[in-house]
C-alpha positions in Angstrom: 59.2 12.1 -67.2 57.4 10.1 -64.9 57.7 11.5 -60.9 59.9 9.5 -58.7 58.9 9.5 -54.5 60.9 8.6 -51.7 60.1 8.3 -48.4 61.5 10.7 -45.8 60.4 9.5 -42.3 56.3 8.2 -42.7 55.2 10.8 -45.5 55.9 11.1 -49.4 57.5 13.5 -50.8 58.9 13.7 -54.8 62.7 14.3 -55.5 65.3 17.0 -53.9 62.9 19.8 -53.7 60.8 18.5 -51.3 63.3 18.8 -48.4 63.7 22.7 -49.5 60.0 23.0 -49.4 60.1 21.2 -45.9 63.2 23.8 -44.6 61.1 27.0 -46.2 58.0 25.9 -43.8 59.6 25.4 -41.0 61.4 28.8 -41.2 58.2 30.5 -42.3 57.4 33.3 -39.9 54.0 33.0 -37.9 53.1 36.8 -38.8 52.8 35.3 -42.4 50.6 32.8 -41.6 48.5 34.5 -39.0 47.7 37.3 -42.1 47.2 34.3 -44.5 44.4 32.9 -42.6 41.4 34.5 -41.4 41.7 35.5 -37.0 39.1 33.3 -35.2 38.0 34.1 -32.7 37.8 31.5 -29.3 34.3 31.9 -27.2 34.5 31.1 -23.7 32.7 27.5 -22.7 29.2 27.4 -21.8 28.9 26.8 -18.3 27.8 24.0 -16.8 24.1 22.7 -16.9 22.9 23.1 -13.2 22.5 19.6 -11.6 18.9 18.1 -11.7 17.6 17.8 -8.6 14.9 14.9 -7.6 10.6 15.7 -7.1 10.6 16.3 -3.6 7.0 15.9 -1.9 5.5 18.8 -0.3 5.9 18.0 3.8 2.1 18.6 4.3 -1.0 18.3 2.5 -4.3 20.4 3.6 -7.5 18.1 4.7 -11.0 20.4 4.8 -12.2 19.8 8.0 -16.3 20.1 7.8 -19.1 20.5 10.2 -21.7 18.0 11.0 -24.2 17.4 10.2 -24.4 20.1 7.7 -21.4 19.2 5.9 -19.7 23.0 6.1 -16.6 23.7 5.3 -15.1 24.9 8.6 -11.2 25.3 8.1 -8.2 23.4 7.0 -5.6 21.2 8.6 -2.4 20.3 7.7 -0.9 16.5 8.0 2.4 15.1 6.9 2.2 14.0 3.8 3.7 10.6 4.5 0.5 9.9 6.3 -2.2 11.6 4.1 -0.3 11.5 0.8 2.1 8.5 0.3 2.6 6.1 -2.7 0.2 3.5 -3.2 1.4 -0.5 -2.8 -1.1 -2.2 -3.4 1.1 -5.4 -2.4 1.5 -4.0 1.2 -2.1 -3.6 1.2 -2.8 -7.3 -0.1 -0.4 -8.2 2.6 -1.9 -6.3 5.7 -5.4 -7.7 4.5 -4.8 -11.4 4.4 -2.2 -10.6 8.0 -5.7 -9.9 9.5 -8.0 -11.8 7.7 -5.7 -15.0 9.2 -5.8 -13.0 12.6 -9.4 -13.2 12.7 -9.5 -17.0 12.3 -10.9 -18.8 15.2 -9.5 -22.3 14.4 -12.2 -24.2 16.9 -13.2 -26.9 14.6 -12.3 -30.0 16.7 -12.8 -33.8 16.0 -11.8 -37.0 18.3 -9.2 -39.2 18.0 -9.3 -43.0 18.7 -8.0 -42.0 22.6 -10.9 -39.5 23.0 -13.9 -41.9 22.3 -15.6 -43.2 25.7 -16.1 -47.0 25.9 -13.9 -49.9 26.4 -11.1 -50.7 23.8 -12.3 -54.5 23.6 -12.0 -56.3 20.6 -15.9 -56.3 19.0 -15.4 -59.9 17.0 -12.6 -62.4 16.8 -10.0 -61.4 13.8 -11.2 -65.0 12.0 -13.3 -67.5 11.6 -16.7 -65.0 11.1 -16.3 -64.6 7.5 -16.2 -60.8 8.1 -13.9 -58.4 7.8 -11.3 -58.0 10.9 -12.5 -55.1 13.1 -11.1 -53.6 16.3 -12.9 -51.6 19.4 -16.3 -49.0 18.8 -13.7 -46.3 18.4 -12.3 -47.6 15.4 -13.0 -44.9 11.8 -15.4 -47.6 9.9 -17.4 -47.5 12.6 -20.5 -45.0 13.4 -19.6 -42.5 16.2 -16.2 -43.4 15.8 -12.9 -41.8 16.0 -12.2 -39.6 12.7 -9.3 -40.1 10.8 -7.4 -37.4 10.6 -9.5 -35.1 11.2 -9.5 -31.2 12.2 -7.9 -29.7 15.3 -7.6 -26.7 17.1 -5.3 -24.4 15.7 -3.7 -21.2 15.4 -4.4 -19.8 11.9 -2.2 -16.6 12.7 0.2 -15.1 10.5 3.4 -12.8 10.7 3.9 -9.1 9.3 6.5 -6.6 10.3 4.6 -3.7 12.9 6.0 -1.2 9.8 4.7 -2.5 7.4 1.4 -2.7 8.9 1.8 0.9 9.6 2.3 1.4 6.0 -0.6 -0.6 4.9 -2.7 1.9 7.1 -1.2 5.1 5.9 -1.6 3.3 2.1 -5.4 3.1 2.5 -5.7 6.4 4.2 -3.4 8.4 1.6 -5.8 6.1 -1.2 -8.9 7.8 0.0 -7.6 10.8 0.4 -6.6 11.4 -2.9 -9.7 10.5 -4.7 -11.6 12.4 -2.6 -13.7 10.0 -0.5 -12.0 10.6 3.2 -14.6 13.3 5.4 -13.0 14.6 8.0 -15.4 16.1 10.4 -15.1 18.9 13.6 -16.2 17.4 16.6 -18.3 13.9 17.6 -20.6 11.8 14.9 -23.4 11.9 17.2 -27.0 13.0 17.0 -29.3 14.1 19.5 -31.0 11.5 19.7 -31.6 8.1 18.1 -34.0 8.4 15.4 -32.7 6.1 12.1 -34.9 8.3 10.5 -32.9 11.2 10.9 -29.7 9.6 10.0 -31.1 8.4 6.9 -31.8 11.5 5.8 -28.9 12.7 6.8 -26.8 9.9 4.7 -29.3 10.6 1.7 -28.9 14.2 2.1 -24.8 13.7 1.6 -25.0 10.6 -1.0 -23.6 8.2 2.0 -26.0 5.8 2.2 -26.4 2.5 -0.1 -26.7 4.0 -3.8 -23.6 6.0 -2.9 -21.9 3.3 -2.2 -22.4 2.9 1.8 -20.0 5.0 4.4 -17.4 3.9 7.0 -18.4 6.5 10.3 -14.9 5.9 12.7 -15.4 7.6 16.0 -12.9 8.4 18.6 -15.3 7.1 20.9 -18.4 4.9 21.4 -21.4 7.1 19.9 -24.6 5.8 21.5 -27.0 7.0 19.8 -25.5 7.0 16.3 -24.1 3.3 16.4 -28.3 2.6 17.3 -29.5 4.8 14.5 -26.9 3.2 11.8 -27.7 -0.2 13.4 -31.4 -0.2 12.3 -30.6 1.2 9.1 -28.1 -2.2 7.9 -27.1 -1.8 4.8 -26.6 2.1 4.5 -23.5 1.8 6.4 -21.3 1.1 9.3 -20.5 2.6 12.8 -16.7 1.5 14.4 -14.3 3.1 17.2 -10.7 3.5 16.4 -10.2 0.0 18.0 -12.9 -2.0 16.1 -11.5 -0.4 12.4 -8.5 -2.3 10.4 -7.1 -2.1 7.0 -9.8 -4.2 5.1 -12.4 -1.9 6.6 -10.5 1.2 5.3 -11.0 0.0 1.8 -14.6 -1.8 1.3 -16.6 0.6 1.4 -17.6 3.8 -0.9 -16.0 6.5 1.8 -14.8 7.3 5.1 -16.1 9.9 7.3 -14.0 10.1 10.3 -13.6 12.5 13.2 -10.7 14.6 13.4 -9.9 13.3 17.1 -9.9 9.5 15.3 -7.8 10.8 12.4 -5.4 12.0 14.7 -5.1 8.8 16.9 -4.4 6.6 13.6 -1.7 9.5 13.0 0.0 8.9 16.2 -0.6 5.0 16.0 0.7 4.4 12.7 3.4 7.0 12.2 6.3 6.4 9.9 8.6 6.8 12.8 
């Protein structure tokens, strides 16, 4: 005989039995079941992964401070590494570069208007009747040593960039040397005795500053008599600047930088973060 299901509630279950099967489970006792099936046990949760916390910069990187003109190792010193270490923007750099490049910009280049030409504003030939073309005074554009038409005047060519991110431009190309090696910090004053551009060209060679290596930046706190003289007959083999005469652009043209500590400070103080 075929099996006939009803529905009781939302299951199946097949003729009268099935609701003494359902009474017999619900008055099963649990000590049955709990011997029936095998005891698991429950392990306590694993605790919590510990939160990931972000890279955090070291506050100060170590700069070897050397003796000149020997170049010796002397000791190390320690500067924040927002100043000797930061990321490198190379748009805040682009920025800082073409802020003093406009800066530098003269603007002088003048020409005269029609007002500024000397002579009398007489007409030079009636307007008809000559068979010529109509023509006004001698300070008129067609003319020679005329007026020029719109011409160049004096002008300001300066741009504007925010004093911090200017700092940041400096501390940019100070960090970039640093890190690949190419900033020289030395003890003391860049000077020499006396000045004798043969001695400081063998002193450049000596140290791989001088053209083939690329040429050096020397930054001084102060004016260095006779080491701006020597440098100054050499030309090419590199440059000689205060703390005043150096910007951005200068930071980055040339192979390396070999600065005194006393200027490295200053540009510390001057372009601080804060």
């Amino acid at each position: 005989m075929a099996m006939r299901s009803i529905s009781t509630g939302r299951g199946l279950l097949g003729g009268r039995g099935a609701m003494d099967v359902l009474k017999a489970l619900q008055t099963r006792p649990m000590a049955t079941e709990a011997s029936a099936s095998p005891a698991v046990k429950v392990l306590p949760m694993d605790p919590p992964p510990p939160p990931s916390f972000a890279y955090r910069k070291a506050p100060t990187v170590l700069a070897t401070i050397h003796k000149f003109p020997s170049l010796e190792p002397s000791h190390f010193e320690a500067f924040p590494s927002t100043f000797l270490h930061a990321p490198l923007r190379r748009d805040i750099l682009h920025r800082a570069v073409i802020f003093e490049g406009d800066c530098h910009r003269f603007g002088l280049a003048s020409t005269k208007t029609r007002r500024e030409i000397h002579g009398s504003g007489h007409k030079l030939r009636p307007q008809k009747g000559t068979g010529r073309a109509r023509l006004g005074d001698k300070s008129s554009p067609m003319l020679r040593g005329g007026a020029v038409a719109h011409g160049p005047r004096p002008r300001d060519f300066a741009t504007r960039l925010p004093r911090k991110m200017y700092d940041m431009a400096w501390r940019n190309a100070l960090s970039y040397r640093y890190r690949r090696g190419q900033l020289v910090v030395v003890e003391g004053e860049l000077e020499m005795a006396e000045p004798d551009k043969g001695l400081a060209l063998s002193v450049l060679r000596a140290h791989g500053w001088g053209n083939e290596g690329g040429r050096s930046l020397l930054i001084t706190r102060f004016e260095r008599y006779n080491l701006k003289k020597a440098m100054a007959e050499l030309g090419a083999e590199g440059r000689v600047l205060t703390v005043g005469e150096v910007d951005v652009k200068d930071l980055l043209e040339m192979g390396r930088i070999v600065i005194e500590k006393e200027a490295l400070l200053h540009f510390q103080e001057e372009h601080s973060e804060e």
